[in-house]
ZATORKOL-914732 format. One record per residue: residue number from 1; residue in one letter; x, y, z of N, C-alpha, C, O in turn. Coordinates in pm, 1 decimal. Atoms other than C-alpha are relative to their C-alpha. Layout:
// ZATORKOL-914732
{NUM A {X Y Z} {X Y Z} {X Y Z} {X Y Z}};
...
//
This chain:
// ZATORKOL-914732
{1 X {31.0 2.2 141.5} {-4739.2 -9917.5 12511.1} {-108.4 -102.6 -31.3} {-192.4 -103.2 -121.3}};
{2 X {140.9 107.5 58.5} {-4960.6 -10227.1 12534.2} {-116.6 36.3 28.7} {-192.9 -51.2 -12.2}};
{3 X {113.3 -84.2 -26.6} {-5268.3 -9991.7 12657.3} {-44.3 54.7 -169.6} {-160.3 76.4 -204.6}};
{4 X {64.5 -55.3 122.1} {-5248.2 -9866.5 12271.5} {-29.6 -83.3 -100.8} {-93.8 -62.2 -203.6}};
{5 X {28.4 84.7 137.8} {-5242.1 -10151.2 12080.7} {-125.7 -23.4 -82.2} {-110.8 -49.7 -201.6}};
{6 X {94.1 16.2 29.0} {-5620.8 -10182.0 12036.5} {-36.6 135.6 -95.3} {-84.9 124.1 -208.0}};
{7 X {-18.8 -100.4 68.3} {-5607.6 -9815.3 11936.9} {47.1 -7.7 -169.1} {-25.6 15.0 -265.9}};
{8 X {-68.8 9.7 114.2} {-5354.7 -9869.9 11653.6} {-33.2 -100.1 -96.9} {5.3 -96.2 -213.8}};
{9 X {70.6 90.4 97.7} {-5556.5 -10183.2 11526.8} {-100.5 98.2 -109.3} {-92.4 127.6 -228.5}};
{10 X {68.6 -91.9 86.0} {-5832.7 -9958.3 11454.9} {53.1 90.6 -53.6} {-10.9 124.7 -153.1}};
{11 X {-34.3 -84.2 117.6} {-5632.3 -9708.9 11305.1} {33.2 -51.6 -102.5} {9.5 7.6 -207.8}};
{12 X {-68.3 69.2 107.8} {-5457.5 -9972.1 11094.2} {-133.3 -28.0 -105.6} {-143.0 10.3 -222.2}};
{13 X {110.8 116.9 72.5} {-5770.9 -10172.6 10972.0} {-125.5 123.4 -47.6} {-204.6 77.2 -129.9}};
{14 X {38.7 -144.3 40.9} {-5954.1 -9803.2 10911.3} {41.6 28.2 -95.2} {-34.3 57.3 -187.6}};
{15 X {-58.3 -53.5 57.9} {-5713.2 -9718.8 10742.3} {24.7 -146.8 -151.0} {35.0 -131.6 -272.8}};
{16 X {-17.2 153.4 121.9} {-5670.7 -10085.6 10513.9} {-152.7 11.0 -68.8} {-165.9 2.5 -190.9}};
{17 X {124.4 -37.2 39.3} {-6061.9 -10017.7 10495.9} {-43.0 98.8 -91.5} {-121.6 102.4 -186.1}};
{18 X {-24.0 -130.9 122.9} {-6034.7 -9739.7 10316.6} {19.1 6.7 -145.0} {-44.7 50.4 -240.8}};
{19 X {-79.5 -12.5 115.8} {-5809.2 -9788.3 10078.0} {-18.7 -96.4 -87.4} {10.2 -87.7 -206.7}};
{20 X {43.0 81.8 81.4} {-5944.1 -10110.0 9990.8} {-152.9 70.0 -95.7} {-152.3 68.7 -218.8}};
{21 X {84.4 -41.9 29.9} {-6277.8 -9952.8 9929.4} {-1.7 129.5 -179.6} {-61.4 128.5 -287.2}};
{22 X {-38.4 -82.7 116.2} {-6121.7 -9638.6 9712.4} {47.4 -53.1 -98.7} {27.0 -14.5 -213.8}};
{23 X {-51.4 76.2 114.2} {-5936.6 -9886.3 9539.6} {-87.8 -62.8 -125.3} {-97.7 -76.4 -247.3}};
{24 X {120.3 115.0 76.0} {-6189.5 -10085.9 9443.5} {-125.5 86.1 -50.6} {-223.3 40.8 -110.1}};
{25 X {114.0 -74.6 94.6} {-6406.8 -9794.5 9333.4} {70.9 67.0 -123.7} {2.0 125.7 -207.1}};
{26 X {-14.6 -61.7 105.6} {-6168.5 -9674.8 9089.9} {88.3 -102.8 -117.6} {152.9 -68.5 -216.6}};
{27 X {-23.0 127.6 76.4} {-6081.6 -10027.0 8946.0} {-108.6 -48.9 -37.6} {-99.9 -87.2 -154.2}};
{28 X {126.8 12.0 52.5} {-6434.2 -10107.7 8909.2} {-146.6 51.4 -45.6} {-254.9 7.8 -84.7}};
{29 X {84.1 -112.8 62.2} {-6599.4 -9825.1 8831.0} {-26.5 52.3 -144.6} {62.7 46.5 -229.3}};
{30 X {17.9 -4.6 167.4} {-6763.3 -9718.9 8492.3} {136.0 147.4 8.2} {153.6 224.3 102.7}};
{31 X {-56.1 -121.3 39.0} {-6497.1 -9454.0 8329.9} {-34.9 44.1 -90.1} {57.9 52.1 -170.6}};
{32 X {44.4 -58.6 110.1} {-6717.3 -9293.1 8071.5} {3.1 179.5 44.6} {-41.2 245.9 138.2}};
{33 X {-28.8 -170.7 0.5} {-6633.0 -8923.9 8031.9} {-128.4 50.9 -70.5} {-193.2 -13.6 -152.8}};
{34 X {148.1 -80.6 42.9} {-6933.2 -8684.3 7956.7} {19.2 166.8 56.3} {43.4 201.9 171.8}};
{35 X {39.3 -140.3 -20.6} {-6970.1 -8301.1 7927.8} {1.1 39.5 106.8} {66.1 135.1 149.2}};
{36 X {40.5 -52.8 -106.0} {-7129.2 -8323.1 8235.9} {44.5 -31.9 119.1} {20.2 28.7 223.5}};
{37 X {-106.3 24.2 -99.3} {-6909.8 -8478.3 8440.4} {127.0 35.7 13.6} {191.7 24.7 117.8}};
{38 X {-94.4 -94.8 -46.8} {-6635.4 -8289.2 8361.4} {14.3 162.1 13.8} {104.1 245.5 26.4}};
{39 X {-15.0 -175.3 -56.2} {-6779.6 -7958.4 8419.4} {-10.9 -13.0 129.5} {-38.7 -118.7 186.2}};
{40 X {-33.6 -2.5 -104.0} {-6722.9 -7796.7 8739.6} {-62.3 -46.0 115.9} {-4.8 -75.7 220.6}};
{41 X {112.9 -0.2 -82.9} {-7062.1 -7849.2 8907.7} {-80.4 -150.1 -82.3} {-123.6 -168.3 -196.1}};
{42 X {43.0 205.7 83.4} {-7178.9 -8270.1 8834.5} {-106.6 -15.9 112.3} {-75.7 -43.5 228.2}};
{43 X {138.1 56.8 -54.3} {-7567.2 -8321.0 8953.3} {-69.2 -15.2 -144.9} {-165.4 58.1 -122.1}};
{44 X {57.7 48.8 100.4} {-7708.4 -8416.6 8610.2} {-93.9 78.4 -69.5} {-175.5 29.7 -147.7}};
{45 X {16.9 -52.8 36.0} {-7805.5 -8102.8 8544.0} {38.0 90.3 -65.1} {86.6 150.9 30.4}};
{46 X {-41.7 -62.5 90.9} {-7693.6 -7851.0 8258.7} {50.4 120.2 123.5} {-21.1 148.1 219.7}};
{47 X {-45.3 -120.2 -75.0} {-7492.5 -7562.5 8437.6} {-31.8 109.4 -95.2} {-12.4 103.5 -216.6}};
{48 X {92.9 -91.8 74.5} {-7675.4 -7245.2 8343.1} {108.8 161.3 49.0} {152.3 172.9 163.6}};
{49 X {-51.2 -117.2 -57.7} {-7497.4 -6894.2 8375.6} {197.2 -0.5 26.6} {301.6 -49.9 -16.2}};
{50 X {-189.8 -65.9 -89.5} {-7134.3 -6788.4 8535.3} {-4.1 -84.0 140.0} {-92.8 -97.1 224.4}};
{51 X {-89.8 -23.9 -187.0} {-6941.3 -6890.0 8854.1} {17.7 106.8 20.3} {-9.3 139.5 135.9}};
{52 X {-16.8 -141.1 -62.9} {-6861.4 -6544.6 8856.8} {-152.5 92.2 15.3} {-164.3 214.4 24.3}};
{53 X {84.2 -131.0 -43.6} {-7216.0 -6436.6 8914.9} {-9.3 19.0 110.5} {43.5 -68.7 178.7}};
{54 X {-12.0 -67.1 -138.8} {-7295.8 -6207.6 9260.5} {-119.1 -99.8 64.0} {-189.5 -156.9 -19.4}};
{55 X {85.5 57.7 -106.5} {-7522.2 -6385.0 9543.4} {-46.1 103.4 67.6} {25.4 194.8 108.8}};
{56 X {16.6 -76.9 -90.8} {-7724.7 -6214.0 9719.6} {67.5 41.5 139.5} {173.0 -10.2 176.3}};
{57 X {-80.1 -38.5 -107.1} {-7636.3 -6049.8 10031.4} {-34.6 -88.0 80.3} {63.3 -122.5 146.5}};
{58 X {63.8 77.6 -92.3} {-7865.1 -6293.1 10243.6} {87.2 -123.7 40.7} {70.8 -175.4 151.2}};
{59 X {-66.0 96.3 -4.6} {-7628.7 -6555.8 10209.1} {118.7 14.6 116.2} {151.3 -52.3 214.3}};
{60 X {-131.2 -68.5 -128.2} {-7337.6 -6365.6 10398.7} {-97.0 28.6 149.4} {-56.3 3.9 262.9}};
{61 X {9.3 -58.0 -164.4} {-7546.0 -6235.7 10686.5} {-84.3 -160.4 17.8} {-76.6 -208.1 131.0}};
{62 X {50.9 142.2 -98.1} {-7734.7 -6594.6 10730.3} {112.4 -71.3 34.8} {103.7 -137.9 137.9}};
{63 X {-125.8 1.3 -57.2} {-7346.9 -6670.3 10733.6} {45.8 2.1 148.6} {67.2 -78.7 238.9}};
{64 X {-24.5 -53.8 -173.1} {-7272.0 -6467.1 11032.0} {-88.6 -35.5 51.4} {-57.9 -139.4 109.8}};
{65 X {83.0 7.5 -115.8} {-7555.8 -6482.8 11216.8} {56.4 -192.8 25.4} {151.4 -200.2 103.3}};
{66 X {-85.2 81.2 -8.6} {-7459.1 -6885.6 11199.2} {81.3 -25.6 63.9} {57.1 -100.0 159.0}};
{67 X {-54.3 -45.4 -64.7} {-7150.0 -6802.9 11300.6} {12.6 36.0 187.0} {68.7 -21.6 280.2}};
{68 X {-5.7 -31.2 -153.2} {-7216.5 -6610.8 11628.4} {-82.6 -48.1 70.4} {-90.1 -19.1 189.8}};
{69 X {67.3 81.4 -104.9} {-7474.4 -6853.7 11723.8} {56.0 -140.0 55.2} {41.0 -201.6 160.7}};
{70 X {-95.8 95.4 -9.0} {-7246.9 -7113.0 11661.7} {121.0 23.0 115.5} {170.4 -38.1 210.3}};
{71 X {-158.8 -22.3 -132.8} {-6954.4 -6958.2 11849.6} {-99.9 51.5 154.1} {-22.1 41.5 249.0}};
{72 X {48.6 -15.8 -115.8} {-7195.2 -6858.7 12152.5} {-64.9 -156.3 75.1} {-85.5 -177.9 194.5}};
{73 X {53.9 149.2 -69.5} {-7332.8 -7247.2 12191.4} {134.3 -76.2 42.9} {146.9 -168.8 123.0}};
{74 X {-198.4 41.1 -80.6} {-6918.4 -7308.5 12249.9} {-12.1 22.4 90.4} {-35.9 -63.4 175.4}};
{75 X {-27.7 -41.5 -90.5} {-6889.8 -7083.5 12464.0} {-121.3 -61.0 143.4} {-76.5 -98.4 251.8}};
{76 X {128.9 38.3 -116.1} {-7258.8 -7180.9 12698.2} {48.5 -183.2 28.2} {38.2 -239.0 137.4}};
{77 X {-27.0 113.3 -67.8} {-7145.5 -7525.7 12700.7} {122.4 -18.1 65.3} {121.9 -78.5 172.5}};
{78 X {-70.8 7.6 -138.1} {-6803.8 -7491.4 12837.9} {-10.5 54.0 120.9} {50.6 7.5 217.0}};
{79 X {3.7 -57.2 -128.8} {-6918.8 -7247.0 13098.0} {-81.3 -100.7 63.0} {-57.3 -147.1 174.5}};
{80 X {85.2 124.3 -129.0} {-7186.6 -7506.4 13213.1} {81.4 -114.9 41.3} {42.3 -185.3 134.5}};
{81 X {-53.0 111.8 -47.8} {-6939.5 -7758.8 13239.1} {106.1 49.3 167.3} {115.4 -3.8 278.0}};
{82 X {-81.9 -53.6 -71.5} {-6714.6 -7581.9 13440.5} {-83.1 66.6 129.3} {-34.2 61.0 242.2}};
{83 X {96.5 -81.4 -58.7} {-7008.7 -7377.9 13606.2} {-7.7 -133.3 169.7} {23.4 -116.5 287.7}};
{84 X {65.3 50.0 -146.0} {-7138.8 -7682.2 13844.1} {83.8 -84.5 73.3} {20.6 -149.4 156.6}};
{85 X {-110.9 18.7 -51.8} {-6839.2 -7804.5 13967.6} {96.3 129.2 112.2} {173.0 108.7 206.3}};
{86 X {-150.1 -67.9 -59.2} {-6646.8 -7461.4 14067.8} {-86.1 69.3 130.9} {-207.8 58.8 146.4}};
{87 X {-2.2 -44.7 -144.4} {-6650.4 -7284.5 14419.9} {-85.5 160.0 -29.9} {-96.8 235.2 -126.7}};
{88 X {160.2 -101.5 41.4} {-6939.7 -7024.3 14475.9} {30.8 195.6 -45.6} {-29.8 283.3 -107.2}};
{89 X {-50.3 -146.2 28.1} {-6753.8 -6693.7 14463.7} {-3.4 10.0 -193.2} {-60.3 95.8 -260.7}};
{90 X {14.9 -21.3 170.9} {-6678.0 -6799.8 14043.5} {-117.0 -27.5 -25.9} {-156.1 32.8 -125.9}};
{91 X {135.9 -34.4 43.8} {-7030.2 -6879.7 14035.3} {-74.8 107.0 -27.3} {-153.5 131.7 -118.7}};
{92 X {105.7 -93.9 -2.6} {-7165.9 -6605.4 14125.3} {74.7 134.9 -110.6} {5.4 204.2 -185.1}};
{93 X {-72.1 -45.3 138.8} {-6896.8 -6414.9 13886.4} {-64.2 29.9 -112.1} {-124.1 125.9 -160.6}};
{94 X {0.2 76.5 116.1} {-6915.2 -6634.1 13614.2} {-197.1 42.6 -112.0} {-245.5 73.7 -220.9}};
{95 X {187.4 -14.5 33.3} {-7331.3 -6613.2 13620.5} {-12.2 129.0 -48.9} {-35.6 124.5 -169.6}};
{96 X {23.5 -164.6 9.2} {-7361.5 -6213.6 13602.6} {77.9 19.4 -161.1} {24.8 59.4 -264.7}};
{97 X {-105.2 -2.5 112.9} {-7066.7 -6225.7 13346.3} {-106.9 -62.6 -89.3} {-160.4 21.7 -161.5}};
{98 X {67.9 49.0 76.8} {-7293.5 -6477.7 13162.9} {-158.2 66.9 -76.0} {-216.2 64.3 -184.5}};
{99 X {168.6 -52.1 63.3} {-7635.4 -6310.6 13139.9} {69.4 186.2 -58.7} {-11.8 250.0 -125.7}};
{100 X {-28.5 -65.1 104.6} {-7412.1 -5996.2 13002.1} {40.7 -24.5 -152.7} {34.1 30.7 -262.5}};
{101 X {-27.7 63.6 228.5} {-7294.8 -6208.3 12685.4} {-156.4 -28.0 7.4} {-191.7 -19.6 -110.2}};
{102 X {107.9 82.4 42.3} {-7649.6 -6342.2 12712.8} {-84.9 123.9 -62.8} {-147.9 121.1 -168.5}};
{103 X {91.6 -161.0 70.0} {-7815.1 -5966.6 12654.6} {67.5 30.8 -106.0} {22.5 51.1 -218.7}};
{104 X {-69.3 -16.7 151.5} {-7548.6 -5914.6 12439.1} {-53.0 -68.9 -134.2} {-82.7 -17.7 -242.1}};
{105 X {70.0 120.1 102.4} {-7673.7 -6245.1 12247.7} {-150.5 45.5 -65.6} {-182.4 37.0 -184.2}};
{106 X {132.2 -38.8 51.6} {-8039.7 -6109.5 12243.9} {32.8 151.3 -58.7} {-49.8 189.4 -141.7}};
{107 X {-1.6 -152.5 70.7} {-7949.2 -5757.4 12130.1} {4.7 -23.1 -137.3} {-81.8 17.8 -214.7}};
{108 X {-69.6 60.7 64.2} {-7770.9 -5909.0 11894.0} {-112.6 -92.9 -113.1} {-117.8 -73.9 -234.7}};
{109 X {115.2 66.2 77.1} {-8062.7 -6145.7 11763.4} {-126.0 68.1 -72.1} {-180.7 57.6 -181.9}};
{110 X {115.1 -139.1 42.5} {-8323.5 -5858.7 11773.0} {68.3 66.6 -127.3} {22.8 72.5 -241.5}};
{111 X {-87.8 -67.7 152.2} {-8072.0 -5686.2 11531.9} {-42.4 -68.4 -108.5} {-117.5 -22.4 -194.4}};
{112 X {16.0 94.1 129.8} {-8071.3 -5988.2 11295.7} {-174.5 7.1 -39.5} {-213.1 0.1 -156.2}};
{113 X {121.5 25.8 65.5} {-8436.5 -5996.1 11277.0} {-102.2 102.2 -37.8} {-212.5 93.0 -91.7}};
{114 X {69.3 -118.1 41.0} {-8525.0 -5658.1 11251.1} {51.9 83.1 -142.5} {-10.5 157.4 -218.3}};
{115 X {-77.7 -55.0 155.1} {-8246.1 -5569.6 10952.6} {-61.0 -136.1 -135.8} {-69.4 -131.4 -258.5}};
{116 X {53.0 89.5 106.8} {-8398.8 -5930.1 10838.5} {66.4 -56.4 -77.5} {47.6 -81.6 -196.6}};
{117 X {-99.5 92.5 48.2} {-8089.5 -6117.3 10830.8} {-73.9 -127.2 -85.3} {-64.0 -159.2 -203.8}};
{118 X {95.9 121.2 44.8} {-8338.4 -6424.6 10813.3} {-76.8 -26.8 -50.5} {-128.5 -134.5 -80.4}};
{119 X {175.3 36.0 118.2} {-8615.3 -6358.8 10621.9} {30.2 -9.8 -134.5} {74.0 85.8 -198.4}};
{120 X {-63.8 17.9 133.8} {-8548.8 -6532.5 10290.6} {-154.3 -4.9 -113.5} {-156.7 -58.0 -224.6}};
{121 X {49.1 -46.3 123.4} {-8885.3 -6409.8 10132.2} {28.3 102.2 -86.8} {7.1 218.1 -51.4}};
{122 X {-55.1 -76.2 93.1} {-8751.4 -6259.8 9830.0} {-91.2 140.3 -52.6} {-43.1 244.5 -97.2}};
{123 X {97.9 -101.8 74.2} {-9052.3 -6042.8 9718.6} {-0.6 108.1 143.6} {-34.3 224.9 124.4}};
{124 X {2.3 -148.2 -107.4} {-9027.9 -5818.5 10070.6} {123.4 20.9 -4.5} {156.4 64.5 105.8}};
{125 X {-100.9 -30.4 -72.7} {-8654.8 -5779.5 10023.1} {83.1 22.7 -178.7} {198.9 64.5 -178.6}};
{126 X {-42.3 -37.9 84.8} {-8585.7 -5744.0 9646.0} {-100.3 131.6 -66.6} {-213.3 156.5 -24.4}};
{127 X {37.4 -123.4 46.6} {-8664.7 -5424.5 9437.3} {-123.4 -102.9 -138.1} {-77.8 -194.7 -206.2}};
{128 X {90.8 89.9 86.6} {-9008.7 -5576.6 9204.1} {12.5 -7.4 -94.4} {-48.0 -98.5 -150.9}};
{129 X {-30.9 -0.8 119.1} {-8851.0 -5463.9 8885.1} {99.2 -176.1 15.1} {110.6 -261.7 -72.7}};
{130 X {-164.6 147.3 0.3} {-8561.7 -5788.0 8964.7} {-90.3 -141.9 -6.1} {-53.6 -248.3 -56.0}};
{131 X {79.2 110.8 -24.3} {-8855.7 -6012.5 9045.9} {-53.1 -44.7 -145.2} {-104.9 -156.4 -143.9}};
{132 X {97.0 58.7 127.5} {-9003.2 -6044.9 8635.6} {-126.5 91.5 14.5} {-169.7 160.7 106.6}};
{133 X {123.5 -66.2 33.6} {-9293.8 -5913.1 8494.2} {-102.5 -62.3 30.3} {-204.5 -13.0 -17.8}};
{134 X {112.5 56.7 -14.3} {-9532.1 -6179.9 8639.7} {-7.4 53.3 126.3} {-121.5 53.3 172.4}};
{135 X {1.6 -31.1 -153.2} {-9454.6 -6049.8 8990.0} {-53.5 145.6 17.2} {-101.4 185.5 123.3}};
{136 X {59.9 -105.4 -23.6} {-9552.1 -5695.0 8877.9} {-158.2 48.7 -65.9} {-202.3 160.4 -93.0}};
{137 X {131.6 -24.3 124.8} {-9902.5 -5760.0 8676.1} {-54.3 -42.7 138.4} {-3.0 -115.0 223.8}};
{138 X {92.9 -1.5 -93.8} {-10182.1 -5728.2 8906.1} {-57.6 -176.2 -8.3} {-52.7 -246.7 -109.1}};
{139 X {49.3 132.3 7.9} {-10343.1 -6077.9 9029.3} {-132.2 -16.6 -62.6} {-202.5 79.7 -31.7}};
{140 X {123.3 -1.7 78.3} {-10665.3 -6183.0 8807.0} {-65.9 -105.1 136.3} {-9.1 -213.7 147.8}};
{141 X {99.0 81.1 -82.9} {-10931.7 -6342.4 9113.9} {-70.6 -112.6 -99.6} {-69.7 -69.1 -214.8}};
{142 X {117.2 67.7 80.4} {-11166.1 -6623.4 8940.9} {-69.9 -3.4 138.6} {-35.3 -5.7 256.7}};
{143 X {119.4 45.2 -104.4} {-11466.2 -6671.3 9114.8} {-42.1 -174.8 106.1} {-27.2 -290.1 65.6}};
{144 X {-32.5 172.3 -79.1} {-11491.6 -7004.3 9341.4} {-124.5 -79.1 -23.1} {-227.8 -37.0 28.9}};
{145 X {115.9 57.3 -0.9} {-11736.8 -7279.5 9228.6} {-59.8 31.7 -133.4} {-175.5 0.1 -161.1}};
{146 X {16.4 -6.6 154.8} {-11738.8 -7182.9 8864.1} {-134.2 145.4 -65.9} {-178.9 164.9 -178.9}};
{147 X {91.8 -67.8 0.5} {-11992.1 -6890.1 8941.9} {68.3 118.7 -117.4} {186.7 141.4 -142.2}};
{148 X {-58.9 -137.2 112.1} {-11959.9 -6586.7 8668.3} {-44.7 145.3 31.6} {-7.8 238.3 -40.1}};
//
């Protein structure tokens, strides 16, 4: 048990750290109530619209994609750990096995970038009526250098 004691300091004194800190921010902290601090969303700006309005779809698939790049950098680092350590028969396995999730992975990426999970310019991916009427009036050129 005496191997943990150093352990349990820092949890203690972490934990005393803390609480002194929270304490002491809500004992000496201004408490002035305001509109805007008790609506739901507090950056010092006026909340405009609904919580219940829709998000685009872009949000969900930059989501996933996220996601399965996230859960595939799991998976590539425990196999390398495990990889250069083990006996050559699971190598040679393990490897083959690997570059099929790995095609999988690129199939998989090609997908995302051809449906255009990622491309968050709005004007190639919304309908131009949604964009405003400045987005559908033709552009006026001026001439460069004040020429007429």
């Amino acid at each position: 048990m005496e191997a943990y004691y150093g352990i349990l300091i820092l949890v203690a004194l972490s934990a005393i750290i803390c609480t002194v800190m929270v304490t002491g921010s809500w004992l000496l902290g201004p408490k002035k109530v305001t509109p805007y601090k008790v609506s739901p969303y507090e950056c010092g700006v006026a909340p405009e619209g609904s919580a219940r309005e829709r998000f685009p779809i872009k949000f969900y698939l930059v989501a996933i994609v996220f996601i399965l790049f996230d859960i595939e950098v799991v998976f590539l680092w425990s196999w390398m750990t495990v990889y250069k350590n083990a006996d050559r028969a699971f190598q040679m396995f393990s490897f083959f096995e690997m570059l099929v999730y790995m095609a999988t992975w690129v199939i998989g990426y090609v997908y995302a970038i051809r449906v255009g999970a990622i491309d968050w310019d709005e004007t190639t991916s919304l309908d131009p009526a949604k964009l405003g009427p400045a987005a559908t009036a033709p552009i006026a050129l001026e001439p460069v250098g004040g020429e007429a």
